[in-house]
C-alpha positions in Angstrom: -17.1 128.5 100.0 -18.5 125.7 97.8 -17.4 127.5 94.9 -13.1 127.8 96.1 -13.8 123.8 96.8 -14.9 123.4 93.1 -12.1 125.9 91.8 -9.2 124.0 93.9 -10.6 120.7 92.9 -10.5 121.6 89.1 -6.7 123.0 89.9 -5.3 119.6 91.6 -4.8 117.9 88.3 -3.0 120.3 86.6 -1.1 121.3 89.7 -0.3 117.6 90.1 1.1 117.2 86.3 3.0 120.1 87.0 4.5 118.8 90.3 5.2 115.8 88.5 7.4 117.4 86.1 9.0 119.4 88.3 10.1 116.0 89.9 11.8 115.3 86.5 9.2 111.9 86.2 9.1 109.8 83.1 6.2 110.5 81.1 4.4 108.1 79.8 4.7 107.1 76.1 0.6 107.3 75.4 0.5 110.7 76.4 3.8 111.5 74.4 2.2 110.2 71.1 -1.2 111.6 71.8 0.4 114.8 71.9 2.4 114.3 69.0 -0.3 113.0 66.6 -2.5 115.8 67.3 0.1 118.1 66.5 0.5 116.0 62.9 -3.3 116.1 62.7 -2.9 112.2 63.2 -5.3 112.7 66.6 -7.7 110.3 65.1 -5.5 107.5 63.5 -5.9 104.8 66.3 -3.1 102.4 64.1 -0.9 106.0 64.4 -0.8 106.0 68.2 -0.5 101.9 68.8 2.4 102.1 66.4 3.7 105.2 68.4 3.1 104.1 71.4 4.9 101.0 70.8 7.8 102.3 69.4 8.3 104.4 72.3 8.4 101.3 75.1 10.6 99.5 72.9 13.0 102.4 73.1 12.0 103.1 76.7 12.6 99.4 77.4 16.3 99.2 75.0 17.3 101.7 77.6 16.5 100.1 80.5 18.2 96.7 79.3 21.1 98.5 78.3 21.5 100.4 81.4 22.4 103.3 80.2 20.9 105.9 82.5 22.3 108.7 80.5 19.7 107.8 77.5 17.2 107.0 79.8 17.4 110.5 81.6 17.7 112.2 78.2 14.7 110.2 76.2 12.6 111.4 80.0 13.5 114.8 78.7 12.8 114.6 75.8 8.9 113.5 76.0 8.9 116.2 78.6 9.9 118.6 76.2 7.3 117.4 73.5 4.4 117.4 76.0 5.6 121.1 77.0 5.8 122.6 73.9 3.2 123.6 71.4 2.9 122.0 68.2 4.7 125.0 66.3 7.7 124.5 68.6 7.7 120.9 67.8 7.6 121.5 64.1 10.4 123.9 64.7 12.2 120.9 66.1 13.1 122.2 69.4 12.2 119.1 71.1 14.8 116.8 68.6 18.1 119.2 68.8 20.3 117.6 71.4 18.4 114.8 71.1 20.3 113.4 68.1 21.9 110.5 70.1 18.4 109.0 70.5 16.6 107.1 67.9 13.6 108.6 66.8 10.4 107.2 67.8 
């Protein structure tokens, strides 16, 4: 019994993230870049992910003063799309076609 309590309590987080995708939420920008970076081999580069980071609330945040939910929904996407897809499919660029309309972070 002990051990189905430790199994279901090691599945929670990763059932939660998943819930919380399937909600369509807004992921957040550190976890974006993180991901990114380590696909770049940029893991490491703690300057990297501040400037990353940043770039991606200021986006986030041009959005949101703008308005425009359209963009908003879309950028949402698209760091869903990053933190889905392995690093190949990132170099591939599958997360940045019909994204164009974005600015890159």
């Amino acid at each position: 019994m002990r051990a189905l309590s430790q199994l279901q309590a090691a599945l929670l987080p990763a059932l939660l993230l998943s819930l919380a995708f399937a909600a369509g939420c807004n992921p957040p920008c550190k976890r974006t870049c993180r991901k990114v970076l380590e696909c770049g081999n940029l893991s490491t580069d703690r300057l990297a992910l501040g400037a990353c980071v940043e770039d991606c609330s200021k986006q986030e945040q041009l959005y949101e003063d703008w308005d425009d939910e359209v963009k908003q929904d879309l950028f949402a996407d698209q760091k869903r799309c990053l933190l889905g897809s392995s690093c190949e499919e990132i170099e591939d660029g599958v997360c940045y076609d019909g994204y164009e309309e974005l600015y890159a972070f």
